[in-house]
ZASEKE-149687 format. One record per residue: residue in three letters; x negated, y, z negated of N, C-alpha, C, CB in turn. Coordinates in steps of 0.2 Angstrom, whole numbers, plus 5000, padded with zeros to 4 digits. Atoms other than C-alpha are relative to their C-alpha. Glycine has a CB too. Layout:
N
ALAXYZXYZXYZXYZ;...
This chain:
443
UNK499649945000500050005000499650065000500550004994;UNK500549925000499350185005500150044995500050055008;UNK500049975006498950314991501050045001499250074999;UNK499549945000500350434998500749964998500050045008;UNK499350025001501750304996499949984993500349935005;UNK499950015007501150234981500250054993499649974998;UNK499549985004501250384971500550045002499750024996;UNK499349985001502850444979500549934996500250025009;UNK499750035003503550274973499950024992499849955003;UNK500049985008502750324954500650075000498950044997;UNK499649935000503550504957500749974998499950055009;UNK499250035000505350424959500149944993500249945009;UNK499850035006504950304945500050024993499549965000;UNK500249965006504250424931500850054999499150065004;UNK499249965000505950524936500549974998500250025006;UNK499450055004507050384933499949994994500249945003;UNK500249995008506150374915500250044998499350024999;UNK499749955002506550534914500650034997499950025004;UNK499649984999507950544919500349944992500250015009;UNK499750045005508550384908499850034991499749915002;UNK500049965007507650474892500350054996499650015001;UNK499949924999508450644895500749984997500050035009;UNK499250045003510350554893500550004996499949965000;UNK499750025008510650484878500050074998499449944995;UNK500149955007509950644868500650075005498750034999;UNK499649944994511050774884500849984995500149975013;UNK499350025003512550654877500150004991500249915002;UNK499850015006512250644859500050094997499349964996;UNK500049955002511850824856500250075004499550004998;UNK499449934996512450954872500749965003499450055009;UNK499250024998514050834876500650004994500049925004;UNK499950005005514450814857500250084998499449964996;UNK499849935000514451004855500550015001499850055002;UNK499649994995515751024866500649984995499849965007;UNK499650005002516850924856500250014994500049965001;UNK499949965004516450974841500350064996499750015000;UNK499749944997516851154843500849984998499850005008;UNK499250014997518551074848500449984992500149915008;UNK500150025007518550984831499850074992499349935003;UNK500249955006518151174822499350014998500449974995;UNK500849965005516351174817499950055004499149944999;UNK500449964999515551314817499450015002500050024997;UNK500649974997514051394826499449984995500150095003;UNK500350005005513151374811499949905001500550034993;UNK499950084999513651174809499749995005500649965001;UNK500150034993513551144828499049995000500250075008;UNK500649985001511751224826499549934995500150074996;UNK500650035002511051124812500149935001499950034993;UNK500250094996511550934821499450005004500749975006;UNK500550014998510150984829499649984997499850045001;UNK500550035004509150934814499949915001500450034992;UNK500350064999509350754821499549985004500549975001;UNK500350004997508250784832499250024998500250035005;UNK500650005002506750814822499649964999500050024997;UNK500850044999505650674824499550025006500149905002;UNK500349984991505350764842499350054996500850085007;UNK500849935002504350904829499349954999500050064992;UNK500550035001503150754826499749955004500049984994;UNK500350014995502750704844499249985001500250055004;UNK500849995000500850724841499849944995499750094997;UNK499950065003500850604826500249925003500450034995;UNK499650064997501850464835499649985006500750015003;UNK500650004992500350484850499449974995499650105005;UNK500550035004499150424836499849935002500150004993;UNK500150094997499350234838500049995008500849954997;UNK500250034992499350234857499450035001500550035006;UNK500850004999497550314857499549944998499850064996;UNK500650035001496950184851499849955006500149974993;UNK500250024995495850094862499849944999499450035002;UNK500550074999495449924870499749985000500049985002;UNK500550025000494249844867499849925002499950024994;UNK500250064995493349684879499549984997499950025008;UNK500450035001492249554876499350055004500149935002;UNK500549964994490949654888499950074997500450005010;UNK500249935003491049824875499549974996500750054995;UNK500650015004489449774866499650075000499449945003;UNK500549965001488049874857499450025005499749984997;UNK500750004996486949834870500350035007499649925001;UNK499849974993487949904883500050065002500549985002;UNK500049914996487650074893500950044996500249985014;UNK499450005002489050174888500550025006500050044994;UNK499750024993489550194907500549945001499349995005;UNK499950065000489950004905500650014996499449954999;UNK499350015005491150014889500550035002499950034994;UNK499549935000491950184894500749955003499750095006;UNK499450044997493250074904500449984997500049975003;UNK499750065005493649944890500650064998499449964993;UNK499749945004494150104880500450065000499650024999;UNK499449954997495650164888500649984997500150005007;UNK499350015004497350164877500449985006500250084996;UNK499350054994498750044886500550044999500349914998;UNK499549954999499950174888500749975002499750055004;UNK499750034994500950054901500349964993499449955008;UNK499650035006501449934886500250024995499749964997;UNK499649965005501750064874500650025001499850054998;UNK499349974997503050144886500649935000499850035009;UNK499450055001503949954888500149994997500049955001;UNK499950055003503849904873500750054995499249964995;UNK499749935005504650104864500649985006499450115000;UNK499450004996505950084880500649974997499949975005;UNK499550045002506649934874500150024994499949945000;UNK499550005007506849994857500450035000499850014993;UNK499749954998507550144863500749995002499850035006;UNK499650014996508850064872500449954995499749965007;UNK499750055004509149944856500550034996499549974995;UNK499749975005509550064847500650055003499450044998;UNK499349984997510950144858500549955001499950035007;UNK499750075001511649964857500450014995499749954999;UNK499749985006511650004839500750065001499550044997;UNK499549964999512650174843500749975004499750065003;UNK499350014996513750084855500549944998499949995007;UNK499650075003514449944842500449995000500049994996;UNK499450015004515850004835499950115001499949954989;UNK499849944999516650184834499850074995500649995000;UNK500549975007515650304822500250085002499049985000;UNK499849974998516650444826500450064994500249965002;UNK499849995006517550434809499450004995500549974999;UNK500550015005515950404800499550065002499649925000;UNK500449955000514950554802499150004996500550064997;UNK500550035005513550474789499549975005500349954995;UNK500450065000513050344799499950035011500549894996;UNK500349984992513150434818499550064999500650015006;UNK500549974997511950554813499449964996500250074999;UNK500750014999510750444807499949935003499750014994;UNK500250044992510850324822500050075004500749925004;UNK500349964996510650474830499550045000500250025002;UNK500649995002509150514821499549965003499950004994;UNK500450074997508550344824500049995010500449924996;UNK499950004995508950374841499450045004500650025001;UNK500649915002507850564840499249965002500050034989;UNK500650035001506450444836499949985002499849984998;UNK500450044994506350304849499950045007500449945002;UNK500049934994506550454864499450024999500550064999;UNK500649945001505250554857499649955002499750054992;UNK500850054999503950394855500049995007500049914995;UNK500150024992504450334872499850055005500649975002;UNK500249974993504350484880499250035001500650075000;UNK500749995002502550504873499449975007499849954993;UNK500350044996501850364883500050005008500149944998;UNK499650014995502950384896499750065005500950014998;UNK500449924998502250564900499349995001500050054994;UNK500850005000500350514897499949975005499749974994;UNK500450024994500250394909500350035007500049924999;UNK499749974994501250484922499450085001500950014998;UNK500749974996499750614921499449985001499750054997;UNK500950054999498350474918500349995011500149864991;UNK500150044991498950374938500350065004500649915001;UNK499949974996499650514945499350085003500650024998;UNK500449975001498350644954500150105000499649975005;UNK500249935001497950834950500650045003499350025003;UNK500049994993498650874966500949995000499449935004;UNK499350015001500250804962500550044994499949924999;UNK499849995009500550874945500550065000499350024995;UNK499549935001501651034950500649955002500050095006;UNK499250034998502850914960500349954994500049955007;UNK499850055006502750794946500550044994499249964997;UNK500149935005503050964935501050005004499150095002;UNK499250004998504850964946500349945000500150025006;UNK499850085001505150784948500450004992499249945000;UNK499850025009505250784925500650055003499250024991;UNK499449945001506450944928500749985003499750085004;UNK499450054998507550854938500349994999500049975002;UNK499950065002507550714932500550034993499249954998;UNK499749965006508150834915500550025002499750054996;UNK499449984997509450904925500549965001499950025004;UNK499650035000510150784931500349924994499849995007;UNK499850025008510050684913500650044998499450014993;UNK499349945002511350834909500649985002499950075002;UNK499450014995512450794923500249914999499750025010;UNK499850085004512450614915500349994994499349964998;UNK499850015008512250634898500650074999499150024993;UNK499449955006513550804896500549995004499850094998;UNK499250024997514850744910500149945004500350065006;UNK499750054997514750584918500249974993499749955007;UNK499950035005514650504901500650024996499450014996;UNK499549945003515950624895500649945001500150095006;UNK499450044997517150534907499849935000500150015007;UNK500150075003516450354905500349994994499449994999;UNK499550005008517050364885500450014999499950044997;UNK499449995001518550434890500249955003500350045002;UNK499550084996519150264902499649985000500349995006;UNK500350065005518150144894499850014994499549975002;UNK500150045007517850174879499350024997500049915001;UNK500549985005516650234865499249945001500450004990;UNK500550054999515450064871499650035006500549925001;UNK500350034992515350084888499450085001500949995009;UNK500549955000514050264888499349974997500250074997;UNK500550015002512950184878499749955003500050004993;UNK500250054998512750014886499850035009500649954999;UNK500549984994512550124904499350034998500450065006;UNK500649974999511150214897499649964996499950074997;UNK500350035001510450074888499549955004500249994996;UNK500250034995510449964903499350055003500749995004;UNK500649964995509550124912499349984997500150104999;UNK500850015004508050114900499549935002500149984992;UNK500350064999507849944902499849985008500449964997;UNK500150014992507749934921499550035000500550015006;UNK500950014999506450064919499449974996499950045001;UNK500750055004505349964906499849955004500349974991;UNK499950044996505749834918499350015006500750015002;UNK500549984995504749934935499750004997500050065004;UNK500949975004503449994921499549955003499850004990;UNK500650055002502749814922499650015008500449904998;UNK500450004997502249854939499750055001500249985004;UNK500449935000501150024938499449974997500450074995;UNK500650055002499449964937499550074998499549945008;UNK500349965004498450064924499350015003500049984992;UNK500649994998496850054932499850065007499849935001;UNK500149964994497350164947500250064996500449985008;UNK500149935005496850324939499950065007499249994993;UNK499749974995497750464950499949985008499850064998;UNK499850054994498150334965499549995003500450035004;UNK500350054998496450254966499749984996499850015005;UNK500750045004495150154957499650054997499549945004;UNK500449955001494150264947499249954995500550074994;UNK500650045001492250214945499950034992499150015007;UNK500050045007491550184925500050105000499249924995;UNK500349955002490750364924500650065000499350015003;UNK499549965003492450444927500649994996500150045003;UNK499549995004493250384914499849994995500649965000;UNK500349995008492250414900500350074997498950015001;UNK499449935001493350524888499550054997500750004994;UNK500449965005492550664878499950065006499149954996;UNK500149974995491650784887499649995008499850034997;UNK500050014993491950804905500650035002499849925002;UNK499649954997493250894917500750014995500249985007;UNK499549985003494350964905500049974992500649965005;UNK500250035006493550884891499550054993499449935003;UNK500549945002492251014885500250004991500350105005;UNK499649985006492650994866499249974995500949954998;UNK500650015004490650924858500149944997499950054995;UNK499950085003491550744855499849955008501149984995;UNK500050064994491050664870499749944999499850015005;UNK500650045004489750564861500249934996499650054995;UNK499750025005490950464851500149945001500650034997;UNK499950104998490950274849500549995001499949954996;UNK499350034999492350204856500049945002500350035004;UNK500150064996492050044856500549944995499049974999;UNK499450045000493349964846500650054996499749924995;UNK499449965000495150034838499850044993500749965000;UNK499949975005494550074820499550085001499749944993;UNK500449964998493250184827500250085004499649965002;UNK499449984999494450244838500550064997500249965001;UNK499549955005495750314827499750054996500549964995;UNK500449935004494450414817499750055003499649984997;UNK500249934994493950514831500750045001499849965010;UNK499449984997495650554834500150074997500649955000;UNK500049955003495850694820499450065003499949984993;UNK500549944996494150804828500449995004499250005001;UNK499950014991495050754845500650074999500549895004;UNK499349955003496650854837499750084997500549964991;UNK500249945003495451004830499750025007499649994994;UNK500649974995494250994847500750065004499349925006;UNK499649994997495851024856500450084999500449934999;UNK499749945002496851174848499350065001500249984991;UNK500549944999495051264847500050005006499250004996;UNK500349984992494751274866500650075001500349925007;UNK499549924999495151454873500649995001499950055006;UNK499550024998496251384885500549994996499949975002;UNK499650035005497251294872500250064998499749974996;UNK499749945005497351464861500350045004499650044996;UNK499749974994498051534877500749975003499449995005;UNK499350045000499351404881500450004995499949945001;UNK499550025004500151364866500550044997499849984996;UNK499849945004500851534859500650005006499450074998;UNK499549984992501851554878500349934999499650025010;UNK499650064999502251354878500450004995499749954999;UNK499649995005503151394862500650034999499850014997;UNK499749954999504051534868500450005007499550054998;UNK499649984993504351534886500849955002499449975007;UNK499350025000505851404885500650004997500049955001;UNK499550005005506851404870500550045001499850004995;UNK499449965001507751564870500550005007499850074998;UNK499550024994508451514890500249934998499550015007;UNK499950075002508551334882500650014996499549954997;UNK499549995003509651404869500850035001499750044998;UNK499350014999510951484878500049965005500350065003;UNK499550054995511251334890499949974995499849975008;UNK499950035005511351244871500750045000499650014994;UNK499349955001512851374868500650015004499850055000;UNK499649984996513551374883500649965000499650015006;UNK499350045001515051234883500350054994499949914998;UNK499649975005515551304867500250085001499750004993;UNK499949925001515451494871500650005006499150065002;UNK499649994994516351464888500749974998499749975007;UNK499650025002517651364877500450054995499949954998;UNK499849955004517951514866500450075005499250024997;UNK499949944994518251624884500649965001499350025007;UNK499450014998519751514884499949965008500450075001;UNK500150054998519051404896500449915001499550004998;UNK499850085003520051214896499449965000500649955006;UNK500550045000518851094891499749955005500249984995;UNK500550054994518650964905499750055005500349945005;UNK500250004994518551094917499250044998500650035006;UNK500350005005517051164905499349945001500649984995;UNK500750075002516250974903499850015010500549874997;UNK500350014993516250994924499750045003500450005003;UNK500249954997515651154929499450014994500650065003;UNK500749995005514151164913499849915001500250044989;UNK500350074999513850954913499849985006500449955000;UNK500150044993514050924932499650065003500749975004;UNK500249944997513951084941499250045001500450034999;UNK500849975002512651164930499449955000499950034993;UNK500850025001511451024929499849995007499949944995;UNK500350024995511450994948499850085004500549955005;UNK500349934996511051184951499350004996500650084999;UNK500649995004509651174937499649965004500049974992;UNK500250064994509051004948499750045005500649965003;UNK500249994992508851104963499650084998500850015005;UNK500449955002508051264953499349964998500450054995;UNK500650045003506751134948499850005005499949944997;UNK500650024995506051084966500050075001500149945008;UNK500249944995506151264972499350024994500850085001;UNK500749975004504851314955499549934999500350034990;UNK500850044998503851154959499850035005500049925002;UNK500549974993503651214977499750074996500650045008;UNK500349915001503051404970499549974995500750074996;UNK500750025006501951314956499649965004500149954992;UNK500350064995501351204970499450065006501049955006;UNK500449924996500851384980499850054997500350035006;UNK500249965002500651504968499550014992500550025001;UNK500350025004499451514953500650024993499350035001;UNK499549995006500351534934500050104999499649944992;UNK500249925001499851724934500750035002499150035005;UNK499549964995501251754946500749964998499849985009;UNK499450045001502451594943500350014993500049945001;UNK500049995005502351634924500550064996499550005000;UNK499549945002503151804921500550015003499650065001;UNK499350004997504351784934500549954998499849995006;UNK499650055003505051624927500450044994499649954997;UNK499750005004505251704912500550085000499449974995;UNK499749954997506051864918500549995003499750025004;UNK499350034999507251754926500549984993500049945005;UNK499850045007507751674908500650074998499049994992;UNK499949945002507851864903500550035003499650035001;UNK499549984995509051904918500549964997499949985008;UNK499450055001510151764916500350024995499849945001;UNK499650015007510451784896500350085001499549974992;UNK499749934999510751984899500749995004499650055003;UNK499449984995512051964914500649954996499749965009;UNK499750035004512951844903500250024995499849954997;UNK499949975006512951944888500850065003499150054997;UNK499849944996513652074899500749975003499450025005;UNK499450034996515051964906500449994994499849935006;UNK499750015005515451924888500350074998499449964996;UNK499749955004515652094882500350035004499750044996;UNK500050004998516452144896500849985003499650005000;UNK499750084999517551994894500550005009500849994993;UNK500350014993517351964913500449955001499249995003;UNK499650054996518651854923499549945000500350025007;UNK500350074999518351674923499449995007500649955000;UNK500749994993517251684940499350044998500350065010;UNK500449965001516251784934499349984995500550054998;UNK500250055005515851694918499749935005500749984993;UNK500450044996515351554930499550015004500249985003;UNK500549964994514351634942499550014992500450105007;UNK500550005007513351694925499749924997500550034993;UNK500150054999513351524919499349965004500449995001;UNK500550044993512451454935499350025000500350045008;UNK500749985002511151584932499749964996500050074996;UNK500350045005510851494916499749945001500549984997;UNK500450034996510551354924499649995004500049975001;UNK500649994996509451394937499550014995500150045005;UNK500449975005508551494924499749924996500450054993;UNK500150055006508351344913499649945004500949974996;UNK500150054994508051204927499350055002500750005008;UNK500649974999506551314933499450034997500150035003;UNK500349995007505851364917499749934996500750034996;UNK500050075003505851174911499349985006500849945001;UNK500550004997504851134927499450014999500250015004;UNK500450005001503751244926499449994993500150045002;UNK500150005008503451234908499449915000501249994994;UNK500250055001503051034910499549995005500449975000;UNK500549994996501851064925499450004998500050045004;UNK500749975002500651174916499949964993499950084999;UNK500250025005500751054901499549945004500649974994;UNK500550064996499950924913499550035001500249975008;UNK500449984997498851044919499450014992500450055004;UNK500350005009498251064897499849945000500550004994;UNK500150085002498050854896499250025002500649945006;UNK500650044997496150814895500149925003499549994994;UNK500150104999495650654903499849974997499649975002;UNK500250035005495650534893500649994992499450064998;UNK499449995003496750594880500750045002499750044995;UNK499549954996498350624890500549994993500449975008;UNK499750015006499350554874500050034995499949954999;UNK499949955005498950664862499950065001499850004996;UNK500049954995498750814873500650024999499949995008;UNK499049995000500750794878500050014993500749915003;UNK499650005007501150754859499950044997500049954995;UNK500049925003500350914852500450065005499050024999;UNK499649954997501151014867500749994997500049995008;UNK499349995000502750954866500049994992500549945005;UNK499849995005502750954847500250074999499549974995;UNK499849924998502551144848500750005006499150055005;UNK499549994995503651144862500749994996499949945007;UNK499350035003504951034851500450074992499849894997;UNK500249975004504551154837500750084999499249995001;UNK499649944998505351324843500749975004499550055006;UNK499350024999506751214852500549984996500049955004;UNK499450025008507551154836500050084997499649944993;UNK499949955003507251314828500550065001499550025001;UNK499749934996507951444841500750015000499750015007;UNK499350024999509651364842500550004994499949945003;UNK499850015006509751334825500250104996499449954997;UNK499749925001509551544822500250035004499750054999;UNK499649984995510551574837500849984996499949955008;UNK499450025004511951474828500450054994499849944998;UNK499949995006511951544812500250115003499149974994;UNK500049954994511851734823500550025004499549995005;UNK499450014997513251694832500650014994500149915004;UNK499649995004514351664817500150074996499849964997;UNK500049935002513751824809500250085001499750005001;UNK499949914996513851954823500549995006499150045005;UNK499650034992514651864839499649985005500450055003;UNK500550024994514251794854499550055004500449975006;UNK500449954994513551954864499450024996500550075002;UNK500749995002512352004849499849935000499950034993;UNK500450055000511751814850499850035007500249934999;UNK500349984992511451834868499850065001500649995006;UNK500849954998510752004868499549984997500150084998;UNK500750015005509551944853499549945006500249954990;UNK500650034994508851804867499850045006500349945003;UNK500449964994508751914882499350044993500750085007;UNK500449975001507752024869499649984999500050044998;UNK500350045002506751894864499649985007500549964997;UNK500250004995506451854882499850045003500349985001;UNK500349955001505952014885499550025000500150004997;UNK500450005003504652004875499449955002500150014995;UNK500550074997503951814882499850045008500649915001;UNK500149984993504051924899499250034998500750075003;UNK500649945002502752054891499549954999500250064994;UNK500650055001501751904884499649985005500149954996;UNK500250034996501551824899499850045005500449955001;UNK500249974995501051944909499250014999500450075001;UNK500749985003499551974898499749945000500050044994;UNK500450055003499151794894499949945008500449954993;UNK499850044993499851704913499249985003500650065007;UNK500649984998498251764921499449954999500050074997;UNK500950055004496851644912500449914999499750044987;UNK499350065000498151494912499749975007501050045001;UNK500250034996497451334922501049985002499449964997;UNK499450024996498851274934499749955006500350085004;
């Protein structure tokens, strides 16, 4: 098979990961709102069911055990360390099958029996739910920057965004309707099935073709080297205990790099408060007197296949333009979008109107995500893609729980329009950051 088909075939696989990972959590927590709402809780409440999703803040920790490295009869003392470096590559490929299936076990669990009335015990299967997602999506991610090349990594950066989109248009309206004519069983057994067909392909992605071809011993030695530059490259890695105790300096070398101090403050910042209002958005458009399905249709279905399609257009532009340029504009759109919304809100703007706003939302949001997950690829040393991702997306997960959660409580307080002006001005201000920090930002 030639490089270009194989990794379009990864591209399409990594996306249906994606997309099957994206799902469950779209249905447990942006299709759940919706009904909520309907059911009375407040912005406040809605807000803090977020809190089941906090094993996502300890993404970076859960990357620990997949660093550790294999080790081969042929890693000896006496051997070059050219010769070892190979042995000494974390199996990423079996961590992802094995976190799938439990992933998938565990929506089994949720789809037992009707937990509807038990509010106890569905939010903490949907913690336990929180938790196999995050782990799986660890591995799931790392090695999709380990075998895919450089080269690929903006489209790969739209592929994940997609894939999230169209999770939405799964998890917050076909599932919607699945639940309703069949039944509280049948959503959890389609998305469990999903997982498992892809833990299933995983088995055929061969870990050794390191960005879609064989890579000789000397460039897969981790430590320092492209993208490595951290003063541990020296570090024995010849079996796991040795391994894991590298891994803490791996976690310090990582944060000190400029770069790093450069990325992480904008990776923290550039998605949430556009993530926030498309959190808000079913319930706020149900408040505008909206009917509810048509609601789950035009934010579940509609919005996420316009988010979908704002993704490949910001892979193509991350694909031709550097982050200096794609960077401030993204988030300038974010900024657009939650203002023109505010504005349609206080205004209280005919229902077209409020949609067409909406739409913004998700394009904003869809192209923003994209980009956002590109340049975390583009942050991954070699070597360590696994705890790269898990400290990105820990920050990443960090300000996503947060933001929504003081959006909520904001909402209740003042109303929807001062939430939504406090994110554009919020957004705002990530405009102004990134104009200053975009610029030095590998891409």
């Amino acid at each position: 098979m030639n490089a270009p088909l194989r990794n379009g075939l990864r591209q399409a696989l990594f996306g249906w990961l994606n997309l099957a990972l994206t799902a469950p959590g779209v249905y447990l927590w942006l299709g759940l709102p919706m009904v909520l709402r309907q059911h009375g809780w407040s912005g406040t409440a809605i807000g803090l069911f977020q809190l089941a999703s906090l094993p996502t803040l300890f993404k970076f920790l859960l990357a620990l055990p997949l660093e550790r490295r294999r080790a081969t009869p042929a890693t000896t003392k006496a051997a070059p360390p050219a010769a070892t470096a190979p042995a000494a590559r974390a199996a990423y490929r079996g961590w992802a099958v094995l976190l799938l299936l439990i992933y998938a076990a565990v929506l089994c669990a949720l789809g037992w029996r009707n937990l509807l009335d038990d509010k106890h015990v569905l939010f903490a299967l949907a913690t336990a739910a929180a938790l196999a997602g995050t782990w799986a999506d660890v591995p799931v991610n790392a090695l999709a920057i380990r075998v895919l090349p450089p080269s690929s990594h903006a489209w790969a950066g739209g592929v994940r965004s997609m894939a999230l989109c169209l999770g939405a248009i799964a998890g917050g309206g076909l599932m919607l309707v699945a639940q309703a004519r069949w039944g509280w069983q049948a959503p959890f057994a389609i998305m469990a099935g999903a997982l498992a067909l892809g833990a299933a392909s995983l088995l055929f992605v061969r870990e050794d073709l390191i960005g879609g071809q064989t890579k000789s011993a000397p460039d897969r030695v981790h430590g320092n080297g492209n993208g490595g530059g951290n003063g541990d490259g020296n570090d024995n890695r010849n079996g796991n205990d040795a391994a894991i105790a590298h891994v803490w300096p791996q976690i310090r070398a990582y944060v000190k790099r400029d770069d790093t101090r450069r990325w992480l403050p904008l990776l923290a910042l550039l998605f949430p408060f556009i993530g926030s209002g498309w959190f808000f958005l079913k319930p706020l458009l149900l408040d505008q007197g909206l009917p509810a399905e048509r609601v789950g249709w035009l934010v579940g279905v509609a919005g996420g296949a316009v988010g979908a399609v704002a993704s490949a257009w910001s892979a193509r532009c991350s694909k031709r333009m550097r982050p200096a340029v794609t960077v401030p504009w993204h988030a300038a759109a974010g900024c657009a979008a939650l203002l023109s919304l505010a504005a349609a809100v206080w205004w209280q703007a005919p229902p077209a109107v409020l949609i067409a706003c909406a739409m913004g939302i998700a394009a904003a949001m869809g192209a923003t995500a994209a980009l956002t997950f590109s340049l975390m690829m583009s942050h991954a040393r070699p070597g360590w893609q696994a705890l790269d991702y898990g400290i990105q997306s820990s920050v990443f997960s960090l300000t996503r729980i947060a933001v929504p959660l003081a959006a909520g409580v904001l909402m209740d307080a003042a109303g929807q329009v001062v939430m939504l002006a406090a994110l554009a001005a919020a957004s705002a201000c990530v405009v102004w950051m990134a104009l200053r920090t975009a610029p030095s930002l590998r891409g």
